[in-house]
C-alpha atoms as one frame of an Amber mdcrd trajectory, in Angstrom:
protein
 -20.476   3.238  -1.050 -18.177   5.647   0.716 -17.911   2.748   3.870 -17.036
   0.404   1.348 -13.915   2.628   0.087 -13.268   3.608   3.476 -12.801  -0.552
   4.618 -10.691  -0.864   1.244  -8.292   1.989   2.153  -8.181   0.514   5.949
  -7.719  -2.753   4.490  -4.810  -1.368   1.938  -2.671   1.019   4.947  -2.820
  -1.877   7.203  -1.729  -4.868   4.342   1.052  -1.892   3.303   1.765  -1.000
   7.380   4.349  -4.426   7.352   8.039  -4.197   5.784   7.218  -8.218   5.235
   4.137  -7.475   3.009   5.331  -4.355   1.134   8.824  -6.789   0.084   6.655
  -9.326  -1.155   4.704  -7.019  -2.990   7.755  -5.133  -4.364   8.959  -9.131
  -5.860   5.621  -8.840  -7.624   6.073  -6.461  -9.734   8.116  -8.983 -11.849
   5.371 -11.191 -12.123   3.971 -14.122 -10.445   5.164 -16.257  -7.698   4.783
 -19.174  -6.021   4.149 -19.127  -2.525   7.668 -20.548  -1.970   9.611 -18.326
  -4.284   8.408 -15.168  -2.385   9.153 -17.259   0.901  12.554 -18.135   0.556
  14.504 -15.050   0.548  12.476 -13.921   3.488  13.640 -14.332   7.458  10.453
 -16.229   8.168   8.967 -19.364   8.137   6.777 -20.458   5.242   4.134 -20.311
   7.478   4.237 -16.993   8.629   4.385 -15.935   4.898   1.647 -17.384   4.125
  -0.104 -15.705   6.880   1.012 -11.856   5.067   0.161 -13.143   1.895  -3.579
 -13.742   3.403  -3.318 -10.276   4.741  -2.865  -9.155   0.955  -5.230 -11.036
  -0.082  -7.952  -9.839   2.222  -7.004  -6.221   0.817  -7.423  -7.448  -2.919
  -3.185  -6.616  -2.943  -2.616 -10.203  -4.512  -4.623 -12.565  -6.444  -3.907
 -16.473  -5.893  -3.968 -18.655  -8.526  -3.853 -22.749  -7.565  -2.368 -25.098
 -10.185  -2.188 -28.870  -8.755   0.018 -28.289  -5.545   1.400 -24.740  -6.783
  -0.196 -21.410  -5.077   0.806 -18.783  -7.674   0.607 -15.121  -6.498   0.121
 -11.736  -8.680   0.314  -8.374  -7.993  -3.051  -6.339  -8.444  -2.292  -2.601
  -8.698  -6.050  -1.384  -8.150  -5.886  -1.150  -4.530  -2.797   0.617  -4.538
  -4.073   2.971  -7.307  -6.857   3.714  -4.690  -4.377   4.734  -2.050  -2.377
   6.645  -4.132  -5.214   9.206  -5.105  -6.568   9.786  -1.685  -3.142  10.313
  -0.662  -2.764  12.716  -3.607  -6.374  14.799  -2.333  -4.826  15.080   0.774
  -1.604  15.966  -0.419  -2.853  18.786  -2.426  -5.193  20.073   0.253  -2.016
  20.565   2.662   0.021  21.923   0.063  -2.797  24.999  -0.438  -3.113  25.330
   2.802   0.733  25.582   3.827   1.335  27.860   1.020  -1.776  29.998   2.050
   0.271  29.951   5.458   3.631  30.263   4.051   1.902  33.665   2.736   0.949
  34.785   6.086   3.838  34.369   7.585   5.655  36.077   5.135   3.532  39.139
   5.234   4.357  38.832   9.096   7.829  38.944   8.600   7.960  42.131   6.209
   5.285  43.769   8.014   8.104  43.840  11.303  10.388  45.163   9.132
């Protein structure tokens, strides 16, 4: 179980790790795409768009819906909701541990004094 959330996290900081991916995702939040409306503000070839959407897809980022010859793309938050609360954990752990430091050094400083 824990494996299996640690290859989804991977899988989510590595589709997120790309300016390319995280724009297409951010054009998502709208709605749905096609595959050539989230290609043709980009500075790459249709190809290589296709090749980050795959990349979000293989992290369950997007969901691809086919209708006749149109590849529709959607935004699926769960992944990122994943992210976002180990990043919170760890986020609080530092924090306590910073201010218990912050403390410390602080009684340094007043115990020179």
């Amino acid at each position: 179980m824990l494996n299996l959330m640690i290859k989804g996290l991977n899988a989510t900081f590595t589709a997120l790790s790309d300016p390319t991916r995280r724009s297409i995702l951010s054009r998502l939040t709208d709605g749905r795409l096609r595959i050539t409306e989230l290609a043709a503000p980009l500075p790459i070839s249709l190809a290589a768009t296709s090749k980050h959407i795959k990349i979000l897809e293989r992290a369950g980022l997007v969901i691809r819906d086919v209708r006749g010859r149109d590849h529709y793309i959607s935004l699926n938050p769960m992944p990122l909701a994943a992210a976002a609360d180990w990043i919170e954990s760890h986020r609080t752990f530092w924090e306590s541990r910073l201010n218990v430091l912050a403390s410390y050094l602080g009684e340094g400083d007043s115990a020179v004094e």
